[in-house]
C-alpha positions in Angstrom: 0.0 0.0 0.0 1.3 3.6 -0.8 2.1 5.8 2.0 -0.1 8.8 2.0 1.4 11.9 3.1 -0.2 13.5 6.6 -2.6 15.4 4.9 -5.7 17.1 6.4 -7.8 19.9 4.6 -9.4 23.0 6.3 -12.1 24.6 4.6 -13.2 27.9 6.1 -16.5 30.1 4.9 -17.6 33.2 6.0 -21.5 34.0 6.0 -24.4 35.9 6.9 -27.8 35.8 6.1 -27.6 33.2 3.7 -31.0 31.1 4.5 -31.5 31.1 0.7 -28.0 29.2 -0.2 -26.4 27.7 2.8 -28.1 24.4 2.6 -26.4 24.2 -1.6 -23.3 24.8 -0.1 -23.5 22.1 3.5 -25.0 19.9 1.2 -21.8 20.2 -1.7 -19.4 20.0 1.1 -21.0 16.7 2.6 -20.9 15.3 -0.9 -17.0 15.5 -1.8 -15.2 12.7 -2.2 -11.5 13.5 -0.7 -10.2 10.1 -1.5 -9.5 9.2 2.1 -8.0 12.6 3.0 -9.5 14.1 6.5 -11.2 17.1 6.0 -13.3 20.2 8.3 -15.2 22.8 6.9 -15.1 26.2 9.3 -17.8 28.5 8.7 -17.7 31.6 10.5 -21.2 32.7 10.7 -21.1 36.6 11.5 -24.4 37.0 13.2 -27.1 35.9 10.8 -30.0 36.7 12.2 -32.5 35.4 8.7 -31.8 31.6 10.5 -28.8 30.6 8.4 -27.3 30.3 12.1 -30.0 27.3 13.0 -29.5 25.4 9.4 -25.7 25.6 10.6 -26.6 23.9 13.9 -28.8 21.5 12.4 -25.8 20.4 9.8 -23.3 20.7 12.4 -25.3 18.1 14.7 -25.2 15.7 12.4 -21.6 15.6 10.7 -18.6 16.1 13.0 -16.2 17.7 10.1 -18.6 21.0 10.5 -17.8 23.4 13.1 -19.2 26.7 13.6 -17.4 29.8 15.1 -19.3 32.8 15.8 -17.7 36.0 14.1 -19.7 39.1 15.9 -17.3 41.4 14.3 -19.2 40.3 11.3 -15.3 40.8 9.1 -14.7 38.1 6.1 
């Protein structure tokens, strides 16, 4: 078996208000296929307050490689 190097990816996002789109995007994300590399997807919501923050927590619960930060300064 070929060694694979110690790879690991980090996706990071930055949103607000995006009840209209953020379930395309969680949705794409779940749906790569890395080939066996370990991956997290960051999303730094910055204070949506249209419930894109709820569809985050909802998507978060179920998949471990989504974590949420909170971003009050609201800055991409």
């Amino acid at each position: 078996m070929k060694d694979m190097p110690a790879v690991r990816v980090s996706i990071i996002v930055a949103c607000r208000n995006e009840i209209n789109h953020i379930r395309a995007l969680l949705d794409s994300l779940l749906a790569q296929d890395m080939d066996g590399i370990p991956w997290e997807a960051i999303i730094a919501d910055g204070m949506s307050n249209d419930g894109t923050a709820s569809i985050l927590e909802e998507y978060s619960g179920r998949d471990s490689r989504l974590r949420i930060v909170s971003n009050p300064a609201r800055f991409v």
